[in-house]
C-alpha positions, 0 to 999 in steps of 0.5 A: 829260421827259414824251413827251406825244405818244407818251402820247396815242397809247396813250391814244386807242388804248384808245377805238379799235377794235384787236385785241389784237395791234394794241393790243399793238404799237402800245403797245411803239411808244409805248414805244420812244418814250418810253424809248430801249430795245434790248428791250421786252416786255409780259406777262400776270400769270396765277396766278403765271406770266407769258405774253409778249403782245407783245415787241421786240428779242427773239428770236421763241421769246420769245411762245412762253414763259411765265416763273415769276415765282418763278424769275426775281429781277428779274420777282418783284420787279416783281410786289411793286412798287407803282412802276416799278422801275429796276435797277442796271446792275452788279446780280447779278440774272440778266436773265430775257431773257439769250440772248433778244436778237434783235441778240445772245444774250449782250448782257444777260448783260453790264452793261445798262439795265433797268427794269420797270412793274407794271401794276395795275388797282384795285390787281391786278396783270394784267402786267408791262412791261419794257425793256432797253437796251445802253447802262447810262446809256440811261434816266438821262433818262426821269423817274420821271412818264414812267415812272409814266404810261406804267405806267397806261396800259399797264395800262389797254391790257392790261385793256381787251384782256383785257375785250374777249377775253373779250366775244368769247369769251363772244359766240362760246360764246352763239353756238356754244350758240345753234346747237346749241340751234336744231338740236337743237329742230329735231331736237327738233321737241316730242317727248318720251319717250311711251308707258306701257308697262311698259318706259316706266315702267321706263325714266323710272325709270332716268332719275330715279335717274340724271338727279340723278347727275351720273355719267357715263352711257353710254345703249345701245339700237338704231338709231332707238329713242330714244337722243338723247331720253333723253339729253335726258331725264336732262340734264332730271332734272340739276342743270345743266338750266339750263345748255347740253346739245350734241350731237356726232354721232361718226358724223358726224366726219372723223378729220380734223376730230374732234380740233378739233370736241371739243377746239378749236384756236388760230389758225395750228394747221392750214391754214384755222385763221385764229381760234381756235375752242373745242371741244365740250367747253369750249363745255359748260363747266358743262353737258353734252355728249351724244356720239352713236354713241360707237361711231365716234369714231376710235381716235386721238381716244379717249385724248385724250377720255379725259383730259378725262373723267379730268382735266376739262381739254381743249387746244385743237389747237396750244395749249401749256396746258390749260383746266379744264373741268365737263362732264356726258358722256352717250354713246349707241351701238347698238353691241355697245360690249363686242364693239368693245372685245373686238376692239380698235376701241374702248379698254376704259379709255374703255369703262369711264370711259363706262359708269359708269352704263348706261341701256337704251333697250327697242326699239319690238317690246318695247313695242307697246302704246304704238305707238297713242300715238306713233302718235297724236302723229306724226300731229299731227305730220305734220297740222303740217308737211303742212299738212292737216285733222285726221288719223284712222286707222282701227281698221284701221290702227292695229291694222296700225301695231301689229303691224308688226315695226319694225326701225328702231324709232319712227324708221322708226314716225314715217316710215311714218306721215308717209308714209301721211299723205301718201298718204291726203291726196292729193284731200282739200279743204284743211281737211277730215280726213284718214283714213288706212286701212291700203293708205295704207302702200304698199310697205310693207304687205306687209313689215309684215303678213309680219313680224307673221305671223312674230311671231304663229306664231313666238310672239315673246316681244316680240310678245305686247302685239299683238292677236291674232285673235280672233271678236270684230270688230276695233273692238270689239277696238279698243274694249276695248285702249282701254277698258283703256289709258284705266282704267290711266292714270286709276289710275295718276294716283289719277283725275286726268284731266288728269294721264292724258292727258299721259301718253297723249300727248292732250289733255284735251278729247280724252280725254273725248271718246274716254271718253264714247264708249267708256262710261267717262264 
């Protein structure tokens, strides 16, 4: 006899707003009511494999098996029907639940009830529902209509959980990438590779040949000379630049919490896990991932990167599968990364699965001349974020800027500059320009000059783009750096002006303006 009620439970169940695990239990009440069972168990069809979502009567360990449907005659049975499938209690086809009986380990291996339903959306199978009773003639009662609408429905139940999962986690990735991407535009804050020195030029050579690579890449360089930008820089170049490039600052993980930040976890895997939460790596998933200051992921985290760099698959912390994913890695360190391996702080086989491919990033003394232009453009910079007129530095100033010794690099470059920006609009009307002389660089104008008389009598091989002195006055000095810099970038762009002041970090009006000045125009 049709169990109208206990149908219609599971029925207006799919319109309600229930958690998977809810929807599952509820769903095996509704079951229970309907077939007079001692045992029951809904499972997901997956390639093959059957994985338990809910059960009842059946020992705990059950949720956490999976059962090749292959090895067990009666489950592969059920994933080639069409129709409910009812077992004869004396059959020789061992029960794939024998010993998993919660009341008794051995009651199935003995003669029982056991019936199953496929449950096929649109004609797919996505599981399995299966019922066991003690008692051989329990489900003589329970008509084949019964059986047939309870499949539908469980069916319906199943899918309608999957899909919703599914939303969520594709909810909670857009969410972790839209997080990633807002910080990173926060660090980002417009900036890109600047400069047309040499070894720039060399630079956005490497990044070309790279970028379409699809290697992985390990980018070297010191602190603060551009590291994370270059990385932008190749994911750019890449084909997965339509896609999500994150970032992970190594140096910035607890041992404690790395493993879940790469990797994810489950729910339950650790006090404080209440949901579960995908890494780095699967949130990347066909995009890429940049692993800053390589150099400090802690030894245990390194053979489990190294798995997904050689396998591609990552298992969430307290999962028992692993999950396929397609992730670009491109790592940075201002490590000596051989040293560390020499000395037994890094493993040499990450080393080497990391440095397919190495891309060096030349530190700020080996490229003083593009130090007028980011110099130029972190002023613009800071007009923006102090809310001041338009900045100028003296001729003065700017030869000071470009010998300085920079150890921090463009970093500590942009921090001084910000800094002397700051001093120099102190008492200035809002609005009005801002000029910046060299005794705006406060403490740091001593540190600065003594660095470049070391570089100067020293005869540093990276010191030999700075001006030295001359007879002439310094803005005339100036004057011919620029003359020099304008001419080789209109050259280098076959006489595109527009094209050269990109390149110098300018714009257009601006460069005309500087070049009717300086007699070029």
């Amino acid at each position: 006899m049709l169990n109208v009620e206990a149908l219609l439970s599971v029925a207006l169940d799919l319109t309600t707003s229930l958690g998977a695990e809810d929807r599952y239990r509820r769903l095996l009440e509704a079951v229970r009511q309907v077939v007079p069972c001692d045992a029951a168990c809904l499972m997901r069809y997956d390639d093959g494999v059957l994985v338990p979502l809910a059960a009842h009567g059946l020992a705990p360990e059950v949720l956490g098996r999976t059962f090749c449907a292959r090895a067990h005659p009666r489950l592969d049975i059920l994933c080639h029907a069409e129709a409910p499938v009812r077992f004869r209690p004396d059959t020789d086809l061992p029960d794939p639940f024998d010993g998993l009986l919660a009341s008794d380990a051995t009651s199935l291996a003995h003669v029982h009830a056991c019936l199953g339903c496929p449950l096929r959306v649109e004609g797919a199978l996505i599981g399995l529902l299966t019922a066991d009773a003690l008692d051989p003639r329990a489900f003589e009662r329970v008509d084949e209509a019964t059986l047939s609408w309870l499949g539908a429905l469980a069916g319906a139940a199943v899918r309608t959980s999957q899909l919703i999962d599914a939303l969520e986690h594709s909810a909670e990735r857009l969410g972790l990438v839209a997080d990633d991407l807002r910080r990173a535009a926060e660090r980002e804050r417009g900036a890109g590779l600047l400069g047309t020195s040499p070894a720039m030029q060399k630079l956005r050579d490497e990044i070309a040949l790279v970028g379409p690579a699809d290697l992985t890449v390990l980018i070297t360089g010191e602190t603060g000379a551009g590291k994370e930008l270059v990385a932008r820089a190749v994911h750019a170049a890449s084909a997965r630049r339509a896609e999500p490039l994150l970032h992970v600052n190594c140096a910035a993980l607890p041992e404690s919490v790395a493993e879940s930040e790469l990797f994810g976890h489950v729910r339950g895997a650790f006090t404080g896990a209440e949901q579960h939460r995908p890494g780095k790596l699967e949130v990347a998933d066909g995009g890429t991932l940049f692993l800053d200051e390589i150099g400090e992921l802690p030894l245990s985290i390194q053979p489990k990167l190294l798995r997904a760099l050689q396998e591609g698959e990552v298992q969430r912390v307290g999962a028992d599968r692993s999950l396929r994913v397609d992730v670009r890695v491109l790592a940075a360190t201002n490590r000596d990364i051989e040293k560390e391996v020499a000395e037994g702080r890094f493993r040499a086989d990450l080393f080497h699965r990391l440095n397919v491919v190495r891309v060096a990033v030349p530190p700020l003394r080996d490229r003083r001349s593009d130090i007028p232009l980011l110099a130029g453009h972190f002023c613009d910079a800071a007009r923006a974020r102090l809310g001041v007129g338009p900045v100028r530095l003296t001729p003065a100033a700017r030869a000071l800027l470009q010998r300085g010794a920079w150890p921090g690099n463009v970093r500590e470059l942009e921090n001084a500059v910000f800094r002397m920006v700051l001093q120099a609009s102190r008492g200035v009307p809002r609005g009005a320009p801002v000029v910046v002389e060299p005794g705006h660089l406060g403490a740091g104008l001593p540190a600065a000059a003594a660095a470049a008389g070391r570089g100067e009598r020293g005869g540093d091989e990276a010191g030999n783009d700075a001006p030295a002195a001359a007879a002439a006055p310094l803005h005339a000095q100036v004057d011919a750096f620029q003359r020099e810099l304008i001419r080789k970038a209109v050259a280098q762009h076959d006489g595109n002006w527009a094209a050269a002041a990109r390149s110098l970090g300018m714009h257009r009006s601006n460069l005309h303006h500087l070049a009717k000045r300086l007699g070029l125009r």
